[in-house]
C-alpha positions in Angstrom: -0.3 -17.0 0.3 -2.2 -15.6 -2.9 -5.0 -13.9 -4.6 -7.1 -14.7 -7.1 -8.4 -12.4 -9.5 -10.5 -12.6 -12.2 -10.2 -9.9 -14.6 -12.0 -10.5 -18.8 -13.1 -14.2 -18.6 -9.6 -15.1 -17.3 -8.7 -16.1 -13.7 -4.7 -15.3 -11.8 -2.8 -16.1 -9.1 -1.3 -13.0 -7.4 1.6 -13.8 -4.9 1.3 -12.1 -1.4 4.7 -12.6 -1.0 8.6 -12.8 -2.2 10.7 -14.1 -0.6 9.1 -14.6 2.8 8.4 -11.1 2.5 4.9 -9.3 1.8 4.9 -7.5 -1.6 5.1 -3.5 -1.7 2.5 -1.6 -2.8 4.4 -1.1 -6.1 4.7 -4.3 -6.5 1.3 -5.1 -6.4 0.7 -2.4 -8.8 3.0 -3.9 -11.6 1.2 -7.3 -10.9 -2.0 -5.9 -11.9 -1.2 -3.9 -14.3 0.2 -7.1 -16.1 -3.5 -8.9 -15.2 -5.3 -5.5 -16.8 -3.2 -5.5 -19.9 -2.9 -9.7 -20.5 -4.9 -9.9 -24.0 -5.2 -13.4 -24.0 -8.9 -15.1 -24.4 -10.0 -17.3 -21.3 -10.6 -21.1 -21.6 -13.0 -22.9 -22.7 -15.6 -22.6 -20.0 -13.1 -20.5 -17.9 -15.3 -17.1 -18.2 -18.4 -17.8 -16.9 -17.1 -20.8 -13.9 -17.8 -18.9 -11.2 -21.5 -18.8 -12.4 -21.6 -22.0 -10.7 -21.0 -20.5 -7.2 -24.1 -18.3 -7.8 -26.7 -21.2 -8.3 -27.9 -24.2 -6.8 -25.7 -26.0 -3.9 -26.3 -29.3 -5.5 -25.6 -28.5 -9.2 -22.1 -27.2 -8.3 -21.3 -30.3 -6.0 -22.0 -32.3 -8.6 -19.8 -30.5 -11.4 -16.7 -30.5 -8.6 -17.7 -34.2 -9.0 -17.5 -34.9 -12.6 -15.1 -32.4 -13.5 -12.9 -31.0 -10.8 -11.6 -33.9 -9.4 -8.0 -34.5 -10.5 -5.6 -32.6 -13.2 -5.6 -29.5 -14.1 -9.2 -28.3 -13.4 -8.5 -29.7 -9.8 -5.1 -27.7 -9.8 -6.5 -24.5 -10.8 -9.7 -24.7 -8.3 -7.8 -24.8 -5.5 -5.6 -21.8 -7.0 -9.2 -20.2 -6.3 -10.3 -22.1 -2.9 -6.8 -21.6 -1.6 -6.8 -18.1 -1.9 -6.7 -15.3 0.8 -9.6 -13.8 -1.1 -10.9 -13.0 -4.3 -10.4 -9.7 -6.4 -12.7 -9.2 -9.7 -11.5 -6.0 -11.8 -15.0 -4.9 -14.0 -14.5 -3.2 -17.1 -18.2 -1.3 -16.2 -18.4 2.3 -14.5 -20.5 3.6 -11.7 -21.2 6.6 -9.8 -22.9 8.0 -6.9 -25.2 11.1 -8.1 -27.6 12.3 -5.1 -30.1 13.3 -8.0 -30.6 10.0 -9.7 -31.1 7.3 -7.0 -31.5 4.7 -10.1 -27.3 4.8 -10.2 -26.7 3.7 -7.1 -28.9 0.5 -7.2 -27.0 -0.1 -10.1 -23.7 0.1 -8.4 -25.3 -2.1 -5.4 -26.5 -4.8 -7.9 -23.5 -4.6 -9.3 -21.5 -5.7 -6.2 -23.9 -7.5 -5.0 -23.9 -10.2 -8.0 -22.4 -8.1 -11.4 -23.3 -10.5 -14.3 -23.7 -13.6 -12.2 -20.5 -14.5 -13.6 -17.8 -12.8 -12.0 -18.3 -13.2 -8.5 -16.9 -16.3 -6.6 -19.7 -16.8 -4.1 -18.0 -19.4 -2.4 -14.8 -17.2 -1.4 -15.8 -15.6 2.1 -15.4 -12.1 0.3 -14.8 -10.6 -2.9 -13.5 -7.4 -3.5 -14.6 -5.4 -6.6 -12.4 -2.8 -8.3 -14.9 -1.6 -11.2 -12.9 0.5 -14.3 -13.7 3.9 -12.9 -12.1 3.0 -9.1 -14.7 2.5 -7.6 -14.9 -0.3 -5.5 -17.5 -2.5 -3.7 -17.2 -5.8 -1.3 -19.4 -8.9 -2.0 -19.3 -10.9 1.1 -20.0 -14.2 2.1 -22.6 -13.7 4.8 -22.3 -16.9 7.1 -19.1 -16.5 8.4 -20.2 -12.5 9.4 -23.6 -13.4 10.4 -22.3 -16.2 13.2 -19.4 -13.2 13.8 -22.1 -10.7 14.5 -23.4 -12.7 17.1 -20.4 -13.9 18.8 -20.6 -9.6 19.5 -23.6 -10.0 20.6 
């Protein structure tokens, strides 16, 4: 079991586990610390992929298509699509302030789609840890919506 986590343009796997044993909370930290400080530049067409989750059902069925079908794109989708769930670290900053109700619609817009970019839509949630710690959930609403009627 893994994570994915998309952190600068550039997507990871995070292990849940070593050695058939869940990783510690330190451990975790050290793994993303190592995401946060990687320097490298993402892929060609690596940075804005998940763009493609945002948009039109039928545009992103037909790019799986065309260019997700074998080798390494194939490999490194269903890194994504085979994760528990999806974490994006944000470099941007927001804050609650009673007095100015314009900051938190922008910390709501920003969970609820950032730059369009750096959300995986398809993921059944995404959690968001913005620079500042704060963080935000994006969640896929079909499985919750069918879930909140079960309760019902």
């Amino acid at each position: 079991m893994h994570i994915a986590v998309y952190h600068k343009g550039r997507f990871f796997k995070l292990p849940c586990y070593k050695r058939n044993k869940l990783l510690s909370p330190v451990d975790l930290e050290a793994l993303f610390t190592r995401i946060i400080e990687d320097k490298s530049e993402p892929m060609k067409g690596e940075e804005h992929l998940a763009a493609l989750t945002a948009g039109e059902r039928s545009v992103w069925a037909r790019a799986r298509q065309m260019y997700f079908y074998k080798g390494l794109n194939k490999a490194s989708l269903d890194v994504i699509e085979k994760a528990a769930f999806f974490v994006a670290l944000d470099d941007e900053e927001h804050d609650y302030d009673p007095a100015d109700s314009t900051k938190l619609d922008a910390y709501a817009l920003s969970m609820l789609a950032g730059d369009g970019y750096k959300r995986w839509f398809d993921k059944s949630f995404t959690y968001i840890v913005l620079k500042n710690g704060r963080v935000g959930l994006n969640i896929e609403h079909s499985w919750y919506t069918m879930f909140c009627r079960l309760l019902l």
